[in-house]
C-alpha positions in Angstrom: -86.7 65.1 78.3 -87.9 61.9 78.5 -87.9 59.6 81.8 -85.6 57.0 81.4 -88.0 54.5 82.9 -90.3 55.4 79.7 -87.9 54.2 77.3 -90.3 51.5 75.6 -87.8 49.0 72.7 -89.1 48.0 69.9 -91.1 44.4 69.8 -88.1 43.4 66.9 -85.4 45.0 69.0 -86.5 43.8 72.2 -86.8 40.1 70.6 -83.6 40.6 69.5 -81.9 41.7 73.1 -83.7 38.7 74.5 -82.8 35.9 72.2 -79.4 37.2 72.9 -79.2 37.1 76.6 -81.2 33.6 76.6 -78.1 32.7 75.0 -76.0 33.8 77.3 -74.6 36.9 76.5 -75.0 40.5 77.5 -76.5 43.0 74.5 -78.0 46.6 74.7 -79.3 48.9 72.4 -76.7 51.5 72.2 -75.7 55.1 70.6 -78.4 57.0 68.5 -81.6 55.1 69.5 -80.9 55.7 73.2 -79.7 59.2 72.9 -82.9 59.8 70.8 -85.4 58.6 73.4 -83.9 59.7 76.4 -85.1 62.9 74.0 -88.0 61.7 73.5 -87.5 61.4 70.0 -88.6 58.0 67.5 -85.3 56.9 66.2 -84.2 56.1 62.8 -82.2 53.4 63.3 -81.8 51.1 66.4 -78.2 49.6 66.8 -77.1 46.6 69.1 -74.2 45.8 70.8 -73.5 42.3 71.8 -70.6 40.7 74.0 -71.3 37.9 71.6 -69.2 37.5 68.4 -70.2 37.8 65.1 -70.4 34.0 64.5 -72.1 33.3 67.8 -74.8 36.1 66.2 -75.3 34.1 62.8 -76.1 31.0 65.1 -78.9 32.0 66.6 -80.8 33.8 64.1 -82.1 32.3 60.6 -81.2 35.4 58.5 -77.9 37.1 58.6 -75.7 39.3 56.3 -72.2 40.1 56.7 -72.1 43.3 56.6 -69.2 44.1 58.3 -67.3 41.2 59.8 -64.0 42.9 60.0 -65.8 45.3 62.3 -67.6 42.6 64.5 -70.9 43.6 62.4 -73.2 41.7 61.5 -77.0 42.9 60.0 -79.8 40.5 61.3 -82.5 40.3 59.1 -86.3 40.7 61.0 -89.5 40.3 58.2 -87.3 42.4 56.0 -86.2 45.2 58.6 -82.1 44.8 59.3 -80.3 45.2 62.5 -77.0 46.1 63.2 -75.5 43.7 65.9 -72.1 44.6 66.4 -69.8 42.8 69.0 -67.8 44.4 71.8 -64.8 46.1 70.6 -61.7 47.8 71.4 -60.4 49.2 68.0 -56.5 49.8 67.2 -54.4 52.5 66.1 -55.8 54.7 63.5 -53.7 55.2 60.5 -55.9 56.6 57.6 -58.0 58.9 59.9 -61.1 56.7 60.0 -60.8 53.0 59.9 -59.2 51.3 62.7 -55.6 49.3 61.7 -56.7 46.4 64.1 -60.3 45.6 66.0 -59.7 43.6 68.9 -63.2 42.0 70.3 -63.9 42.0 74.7 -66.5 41.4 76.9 -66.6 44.8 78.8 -70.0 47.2 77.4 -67.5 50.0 78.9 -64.4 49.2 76.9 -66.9 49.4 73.3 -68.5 52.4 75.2 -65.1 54.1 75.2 -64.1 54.0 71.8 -67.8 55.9 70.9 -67.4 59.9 69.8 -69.6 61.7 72.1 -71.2 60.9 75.9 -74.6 61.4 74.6 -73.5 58.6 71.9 -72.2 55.7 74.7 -75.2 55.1 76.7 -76.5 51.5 76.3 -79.8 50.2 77.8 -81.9 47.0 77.9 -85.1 46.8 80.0 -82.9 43.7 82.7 -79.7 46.0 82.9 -81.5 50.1 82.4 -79.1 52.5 81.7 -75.4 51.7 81.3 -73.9 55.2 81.0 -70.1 55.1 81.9 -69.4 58.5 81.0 -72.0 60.8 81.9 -73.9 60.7 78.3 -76.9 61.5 80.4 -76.0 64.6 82.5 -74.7 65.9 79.3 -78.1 65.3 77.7 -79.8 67.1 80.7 -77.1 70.2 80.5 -77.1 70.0 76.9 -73.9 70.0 76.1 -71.3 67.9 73.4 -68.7 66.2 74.9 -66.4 63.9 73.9 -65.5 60.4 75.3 -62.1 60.6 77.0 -59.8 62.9 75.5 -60.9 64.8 72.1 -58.1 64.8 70.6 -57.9 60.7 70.5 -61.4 60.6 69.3 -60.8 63.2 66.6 -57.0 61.8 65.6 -59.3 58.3 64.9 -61.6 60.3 63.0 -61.3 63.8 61.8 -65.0 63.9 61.1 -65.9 63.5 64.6 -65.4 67.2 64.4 -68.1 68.3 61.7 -70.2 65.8 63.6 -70.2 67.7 67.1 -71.1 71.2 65.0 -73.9 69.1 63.5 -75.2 67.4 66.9 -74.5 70.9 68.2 -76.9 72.5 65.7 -79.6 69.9 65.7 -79.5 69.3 69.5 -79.1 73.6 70.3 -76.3 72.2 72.3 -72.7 74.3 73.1 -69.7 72.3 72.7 -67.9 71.4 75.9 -65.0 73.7 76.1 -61.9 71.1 76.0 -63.6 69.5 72.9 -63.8 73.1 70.7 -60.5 73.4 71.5 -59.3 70.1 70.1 -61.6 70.8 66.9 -59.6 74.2 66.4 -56.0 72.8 67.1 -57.0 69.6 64.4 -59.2 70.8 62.4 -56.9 70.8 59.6 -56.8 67.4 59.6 -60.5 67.3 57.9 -58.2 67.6 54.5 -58.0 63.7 54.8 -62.3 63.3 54.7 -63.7 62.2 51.6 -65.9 65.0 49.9 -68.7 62.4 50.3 -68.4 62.1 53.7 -68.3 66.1 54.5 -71.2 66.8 51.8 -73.0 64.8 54.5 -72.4 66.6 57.0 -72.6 70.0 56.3 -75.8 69.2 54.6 -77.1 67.7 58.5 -75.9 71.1 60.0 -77.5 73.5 57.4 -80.7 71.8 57.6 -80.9 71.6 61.1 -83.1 74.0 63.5 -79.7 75.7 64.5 -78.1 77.0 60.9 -76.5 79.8 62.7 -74.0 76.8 64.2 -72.4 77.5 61.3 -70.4 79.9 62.5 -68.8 77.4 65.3 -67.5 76.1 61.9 -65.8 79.0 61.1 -64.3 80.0 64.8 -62.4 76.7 65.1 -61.6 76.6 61.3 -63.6 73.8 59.8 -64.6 75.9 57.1 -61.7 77.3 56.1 -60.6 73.7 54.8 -64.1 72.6 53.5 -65.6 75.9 52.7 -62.8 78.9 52.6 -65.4 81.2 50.5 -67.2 81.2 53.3 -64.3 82.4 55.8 -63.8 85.4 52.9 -67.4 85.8 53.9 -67.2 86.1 57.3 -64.6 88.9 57.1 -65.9 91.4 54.5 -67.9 93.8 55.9 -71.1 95.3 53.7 -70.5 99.3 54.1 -74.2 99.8 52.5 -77.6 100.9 53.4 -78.8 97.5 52.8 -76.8 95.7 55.0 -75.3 95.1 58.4 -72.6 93.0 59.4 -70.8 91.0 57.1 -71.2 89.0 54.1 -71.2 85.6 56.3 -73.3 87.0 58.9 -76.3 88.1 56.5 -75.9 84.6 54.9 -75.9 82.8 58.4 -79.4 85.3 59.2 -80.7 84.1 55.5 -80.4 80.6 56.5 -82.4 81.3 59.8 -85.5 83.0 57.9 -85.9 80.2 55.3 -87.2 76.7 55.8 -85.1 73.9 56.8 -84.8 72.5 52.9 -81.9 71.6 51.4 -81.9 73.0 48.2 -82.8 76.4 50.6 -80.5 76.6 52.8 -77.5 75.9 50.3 -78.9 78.7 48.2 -78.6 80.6 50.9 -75.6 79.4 52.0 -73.9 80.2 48.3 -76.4 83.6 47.3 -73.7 86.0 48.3 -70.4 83.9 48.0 -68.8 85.5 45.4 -69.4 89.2 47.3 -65.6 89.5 48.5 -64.3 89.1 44.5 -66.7 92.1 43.7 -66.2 94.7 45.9 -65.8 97.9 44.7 -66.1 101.6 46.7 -67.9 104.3 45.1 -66.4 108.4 46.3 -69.1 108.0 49.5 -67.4 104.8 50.8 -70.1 103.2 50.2 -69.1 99.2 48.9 -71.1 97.2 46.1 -71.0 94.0 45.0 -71.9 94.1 41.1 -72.2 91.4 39.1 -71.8 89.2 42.3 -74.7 87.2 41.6 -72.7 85.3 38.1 -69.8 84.9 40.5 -71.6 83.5 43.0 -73.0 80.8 40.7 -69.5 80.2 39.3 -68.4 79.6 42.7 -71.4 77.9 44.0 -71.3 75.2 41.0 -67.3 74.9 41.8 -68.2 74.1 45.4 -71.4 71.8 44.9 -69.3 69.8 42.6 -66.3 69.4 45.0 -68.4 68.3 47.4 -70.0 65.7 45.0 -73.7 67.2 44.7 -76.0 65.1 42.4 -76.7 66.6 38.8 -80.0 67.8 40.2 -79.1 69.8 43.6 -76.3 71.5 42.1 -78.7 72.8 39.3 -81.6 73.9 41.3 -79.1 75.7 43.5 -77.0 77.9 41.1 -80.3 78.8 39.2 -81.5 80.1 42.8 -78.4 81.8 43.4 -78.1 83.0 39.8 -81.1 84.4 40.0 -81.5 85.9 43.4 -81.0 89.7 43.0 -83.2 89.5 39.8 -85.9 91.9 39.8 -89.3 92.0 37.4 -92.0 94.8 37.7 -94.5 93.3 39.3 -97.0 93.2 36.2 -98.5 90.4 35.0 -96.4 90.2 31.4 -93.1 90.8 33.4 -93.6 88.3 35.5 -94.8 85.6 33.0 -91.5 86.4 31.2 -89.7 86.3 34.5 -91.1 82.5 35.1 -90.4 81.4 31.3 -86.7 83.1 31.8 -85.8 81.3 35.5 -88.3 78.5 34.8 -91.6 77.1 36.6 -90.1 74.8 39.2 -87.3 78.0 40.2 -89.9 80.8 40.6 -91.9 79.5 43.6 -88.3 78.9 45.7 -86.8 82.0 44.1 -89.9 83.6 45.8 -88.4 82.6 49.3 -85.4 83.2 48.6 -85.7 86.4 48.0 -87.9 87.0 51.0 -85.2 85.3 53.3 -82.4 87.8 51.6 -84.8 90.8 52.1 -85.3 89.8 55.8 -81.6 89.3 56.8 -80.8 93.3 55.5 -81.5 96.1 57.1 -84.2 98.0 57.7 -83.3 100.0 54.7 -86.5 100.4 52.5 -87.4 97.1 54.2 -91.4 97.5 54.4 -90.8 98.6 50.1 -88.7 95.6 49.1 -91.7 93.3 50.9 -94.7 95.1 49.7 -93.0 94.7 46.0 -92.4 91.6 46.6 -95.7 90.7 48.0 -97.2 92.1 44.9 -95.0 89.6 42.6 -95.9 86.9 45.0 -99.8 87.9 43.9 -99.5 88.3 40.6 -97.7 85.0 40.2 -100.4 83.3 41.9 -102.8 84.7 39.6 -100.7 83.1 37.2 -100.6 79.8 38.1 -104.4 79.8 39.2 -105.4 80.9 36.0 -102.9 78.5 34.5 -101.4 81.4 31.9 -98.7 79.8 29.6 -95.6 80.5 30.8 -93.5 77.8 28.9 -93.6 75.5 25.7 -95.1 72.4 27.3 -98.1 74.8 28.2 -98.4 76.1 24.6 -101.7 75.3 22.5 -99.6 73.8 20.0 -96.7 71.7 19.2 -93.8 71.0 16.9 -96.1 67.9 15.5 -98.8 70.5 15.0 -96.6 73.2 13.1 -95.5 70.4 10.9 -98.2 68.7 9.8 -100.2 72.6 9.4 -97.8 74.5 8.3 -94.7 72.3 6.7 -91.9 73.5 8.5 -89.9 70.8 8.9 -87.9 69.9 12.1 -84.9 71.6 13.1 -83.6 75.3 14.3 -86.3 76.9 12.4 -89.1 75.0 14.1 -87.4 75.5 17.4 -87.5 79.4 17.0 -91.0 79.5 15.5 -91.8 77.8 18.9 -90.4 80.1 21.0 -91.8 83.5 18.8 -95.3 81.9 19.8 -94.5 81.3 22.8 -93.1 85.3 23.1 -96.7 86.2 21.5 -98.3 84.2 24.3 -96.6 85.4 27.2 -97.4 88.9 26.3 -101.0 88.0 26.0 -102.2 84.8 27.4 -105.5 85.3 25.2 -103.8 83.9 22.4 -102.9 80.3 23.7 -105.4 79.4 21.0 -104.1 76.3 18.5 -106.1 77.6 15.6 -104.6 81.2 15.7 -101.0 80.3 16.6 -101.2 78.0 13.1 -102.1 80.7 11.9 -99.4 83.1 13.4 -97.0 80.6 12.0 -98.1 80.8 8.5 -97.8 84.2 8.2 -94.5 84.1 10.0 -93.2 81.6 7.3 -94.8 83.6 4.6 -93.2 87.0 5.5 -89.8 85.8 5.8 -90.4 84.5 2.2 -91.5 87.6 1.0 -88.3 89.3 2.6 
């Protein structure tokens, strides 16, 4: 952890703390940025709070937008770079769950301080004053804990999200959650019904990708996700009666997270591969359960979800391909796997490849040393692939529909289209044949047979 002595402001931010106490009034960064360094960590963002008010702010600086006003926030403009200055405040009731009804402006730091989520989130510090941590943010930091400011129920009755948001610092910090505060998630966490998809997307995106996926399953004890994400409670309580597996559904998917890196389109695939498991149980005369077919109904469910959540166009297709295709399995022979990459596509196949490594490592040991040496020798041959840039798809073909029509006549249309593909099909059984001249050729006598027949 960093010594607080070391804490080293910006030259913008510190310009910005000084032109504001040469005024007159107090300011500090506060929240995030101060957290972060005590960490040791660069911060994203660095946030100011200022006893002064939002009109005393536009005064002394040239460039100013109001940003929020209503808030006591104003955005100070530095060569370009913004900075949120927001005056002390003490905010109101909460009616909708998020926005205070009334924001009432003071001169106390410890009165804004209060109002803040977490103790590692209300520590304020300017190189004059140090440290100004009313409420033990630092300890906290040093014990590693979450904890919120006051009581948690307050903090999370003003904002249900606070709740996703301690699983999330929990999971990017390694922190546990201070006891009284994972009780108030689980007696609230119904509440998160009110949260805009937007804002919970966010979120559980922030706590998937984090070093800590496995926090996940906090989610699930104090019953987050059985309002944002109930297919994965169903998860979490079918066992996996099978060779292959141990545990339960939710536990293998919380373990495939765990092996695979932290990307997003990764971790979701991992997060959705098996979610449609518990509607696709069946038990054979051994006991033994399967899941068939459960790789369709986990894409069914996964593009459900994604687009609940309000995924863009592009996540929620790269993700139900990955999940869609998962289980898929292709000798690992040159010609099969060609066909494999023109079938799940060339930007799928590399992730697929992880993806299927990850699912293999969070089984059993079950044939575990034969599912990786096959899948090793797929990885191979694919790389032999791509090094020797095979064609796998139509934009790598020797020819193009402009070529077939000015060689051969066909004219555009279905016909055209399907000619493509049958030399592409020739091709992918033998790259040796991505040669313009002969697939003109191959099209012409294609076109003349069918007119024979």
């Amino acid at each position: 952890m960093q010594e607080i002595s070391t804490i080293v402001l910006p030259e913008k931010v510190k310009y910005l703390i000084d032109t504001i106490m040469e005024a007159g009034y107090e300011a500090y960064a506060v929240g995030g940025c101060i957290r972060d360094s005590i960490l040791g960590r660069k911060p994203n963002d660095w946030d100011i709070t200022t006893s002064a008010s939002p009109q005393q702010i536009k005064s002394l600086f040239k460039r100013t937008i109001d940003t929020g006003l209503q808030h006591g926030t104003v955005t100070v403009l530095l060569e370009q770079e913004g900075f949120e200055v927001t005056t002390y405040r003490v905010d109101g009731k909460y009616e909708d769950g998020r926005h205070p009804s009334s924001v009432t402006y003071t001169v106390d730091l410890k009165e804004d301080l209060k109002r803040r989520d977490f103790t590692i989130n209300a520590i304020a510090y300017n190189d004059r004053e140090g440290l100004v941590d009313a409420f033990g943010g630092v300890k906290d930091i040093e014990d590693k804990v979450i904890r919120c400011v006051g009581d948690p129920r307050e903090r999370f009755q003003e904002d249900a999200l606070r709740m996703m948001r301690a699983v999330r610092f929990s999971a990017q910090l390694g922190y546990a959650i201070e006891e009284g505060t994972l009780k108030a998630i689980s007696g609230l966490s119904a509440s998160l019904r009110r949260i805009s998809a937007e804002r919970i997307q966010a979120e559980l995106v922030k706590l998937i990708e984090s070093p800590h996926p496995e926090k996940l399953r906090v989610a699930y004890e104090t019953g987050i996700t059985r309002i944002i994400l109930p297919e994965f409670d169903a998860c979490m309580e079918m066992e996996q009666k099978n060779p292959n597996h141990c545990g339960s559904v939710g536990e293998h998917t919380i373990r495939t997270m765990q092996e695979i890196k932290a990307d997003r389109i990764l971790r979701l695939a991992m997060l959705f591969h098996d979610i449609g498991k518990p509607e696709t149980m069946s038990v054979d005369e051994e006991g033994i359960y399967h899941f068939y077919g459960h790789s369709a109904v986990s894409e069914k469910m996964a593009y459900e979800r994604l687009r609940n959540l309000k995924f863009d166009n592009h996540t929620v297709h790269m993700v139900t391909r990955l999940v869609r295709y998962h289980d898929y399995e292709a000798p690992a022979e040159p010609k099969h796997v060609r066909r494999a990459l023109a079938k799940i596509g060339e930007d799928i196949f590399p992730l697929l490849l992880l993806v299927k490594q990850a699912d293999i490592r969070a089984q059993s040991d079950y044939k575990r040393e034969e599912k990786e040496a096959k899948l090793k020798e797929t990885v191979q041959v694919y790389e032999q692939i791509v090094e020797q840039k095979q064609c796998v798809s139509l934009k790598m073909l020797a020819v193009t529909g402009k070529d077939l029509i000015e060689e051969t006549g066909i004219k555009p249309g279905p016909e055209l289209g399907q000619v493509l593909n049958d030399l592409l099909n020739l091709v992918i059984e033998d790259p040796t044949l991505n040669r313009k001249e002969f697939l003109i050729e191959a099209a012409v006598r294609k076109r003349v047979k069918e007119d024979i027949q």
